[in-house]
MIDREN-452516 format. One record per residue (C-alpha): residue number from 1; residue in three letters; z, x, y. Coordinates in steps of 0.05 Angstrom, whole numbers. Example, Ala and Ser with C-alpha at 12.3 -4.5 7.8 and 13.67 -1.06 7.14 Angstrom:
<sites>
  seq  type       Z       X       Y
    1   ALA     156     246     -90
    2   SER     143     273     -21
</sites>
This chain:
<sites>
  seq  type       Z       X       Y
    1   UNK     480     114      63
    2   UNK     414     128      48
    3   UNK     418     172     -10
    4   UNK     455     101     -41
    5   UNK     395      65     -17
    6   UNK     344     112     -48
    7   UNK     382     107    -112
    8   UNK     400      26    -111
    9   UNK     313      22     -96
   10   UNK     289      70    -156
   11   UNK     338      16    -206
   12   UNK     308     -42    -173
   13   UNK     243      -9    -179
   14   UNK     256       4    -251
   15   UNK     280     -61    -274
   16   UNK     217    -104    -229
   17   UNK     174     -53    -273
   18   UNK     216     -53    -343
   19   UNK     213    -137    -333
   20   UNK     131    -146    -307
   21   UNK     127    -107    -370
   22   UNK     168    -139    -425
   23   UNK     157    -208    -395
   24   UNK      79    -214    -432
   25   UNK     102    -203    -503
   26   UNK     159    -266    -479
   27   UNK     105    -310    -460
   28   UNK      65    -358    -511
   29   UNK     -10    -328    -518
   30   UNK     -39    -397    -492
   31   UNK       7    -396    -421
   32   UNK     -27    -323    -426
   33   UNK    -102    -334    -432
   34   UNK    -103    -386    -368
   35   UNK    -146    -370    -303
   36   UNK    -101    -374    -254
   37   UNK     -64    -318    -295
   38   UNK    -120    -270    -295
   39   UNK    -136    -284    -218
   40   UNK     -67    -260    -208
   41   UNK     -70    -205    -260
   42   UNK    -131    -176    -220
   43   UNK    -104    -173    -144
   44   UNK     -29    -161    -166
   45   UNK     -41     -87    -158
   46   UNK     -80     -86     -87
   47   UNK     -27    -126     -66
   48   UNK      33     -84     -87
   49   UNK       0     -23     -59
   50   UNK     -12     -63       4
   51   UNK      64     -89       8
   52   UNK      79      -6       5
   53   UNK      36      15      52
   54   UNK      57     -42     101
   55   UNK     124     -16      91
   56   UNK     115      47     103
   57   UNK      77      45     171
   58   UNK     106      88     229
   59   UNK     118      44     279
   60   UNK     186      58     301
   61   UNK     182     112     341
   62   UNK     125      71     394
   63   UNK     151      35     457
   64   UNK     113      -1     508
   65   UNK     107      73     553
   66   UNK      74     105     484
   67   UNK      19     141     522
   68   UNK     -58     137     483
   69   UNK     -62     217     464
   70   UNK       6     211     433
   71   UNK      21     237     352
   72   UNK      53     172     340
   73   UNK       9     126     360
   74   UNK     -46     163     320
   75   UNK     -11     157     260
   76   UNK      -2      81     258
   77   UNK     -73      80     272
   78   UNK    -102     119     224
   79   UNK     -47      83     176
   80   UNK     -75      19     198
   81   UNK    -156      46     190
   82   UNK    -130      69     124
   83   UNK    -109       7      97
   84   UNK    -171     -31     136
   85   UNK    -211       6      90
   86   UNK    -172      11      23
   87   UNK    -178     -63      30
   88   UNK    -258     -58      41
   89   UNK    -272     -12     -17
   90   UNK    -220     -50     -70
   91   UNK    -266    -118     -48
   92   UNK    -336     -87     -59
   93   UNK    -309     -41    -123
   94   UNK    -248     -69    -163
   95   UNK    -225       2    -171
   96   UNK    -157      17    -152
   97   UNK    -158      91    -157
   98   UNK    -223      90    -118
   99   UNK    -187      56     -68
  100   UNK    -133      98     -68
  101   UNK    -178     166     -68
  102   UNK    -207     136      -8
  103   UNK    -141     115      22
  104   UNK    -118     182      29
  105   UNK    -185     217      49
  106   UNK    -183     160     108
  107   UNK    -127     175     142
  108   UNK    -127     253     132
  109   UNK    -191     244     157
  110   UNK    -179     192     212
  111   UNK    -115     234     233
  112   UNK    -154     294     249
  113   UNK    -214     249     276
  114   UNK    -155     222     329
  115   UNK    -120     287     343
  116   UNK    -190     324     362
  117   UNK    -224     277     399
  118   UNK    -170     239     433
  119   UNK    -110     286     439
</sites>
């Protein structure tokens, strides 16, 4: 089952990327140069990498007895600090791979921040 999930995702993947590409040279130049196009064109990528990192929180594993010190628990939070922040940096920068440079130093760095000082 999840081996045909994995593979039925990377197609869909493919063709959402194969389309988003091919879909500029289908549209007329002027539908092209509007504002509301370019607005879009500039947050589309924060929010895709949002939408996966929402999606990949780790959540399922926490119940209402999850004690404070527990691995689990610091995960989602330093997922949820990371992201907190990604969103910051993207808003005062407009760099994506900044964002994402400082996405991962976050929560390696928020991970051992919660594991040392609070479990």
């Amino acid at each position: 089952m999840t081996s045909s999930y994995l593979i039925f995702a990377t197609f869909a993947m493919a063709a959402v990327t194969f389309i988003t590409r091919a879909l500029p040279s289908l549209i007329p130049r002027k539908l092209l140069d509007t504002p509301w196009l370019h607005r879009l064109n500039e947050s589309l990528p924060l929010s895709v990498m949002v939408l996966l990192i929402l999606t990949s929180l780790s959540y399922q594993d926490l119940s209402a007895t999850t004690a404070l010190d527990s691995a689990e628990l610091h995960l989602l939070m330093a997922q949820i600090g990371a992201l907190l922040l990604v969103l910051l940096i993207y808003h005062i920068s407009r760099q994506l791979l900044v964002s994402m440079i400082v996405g991962i130093a976050a929560i390696n760095g928020l991970l051992w921040v919660l594991n040392n000082f609070l479990g």
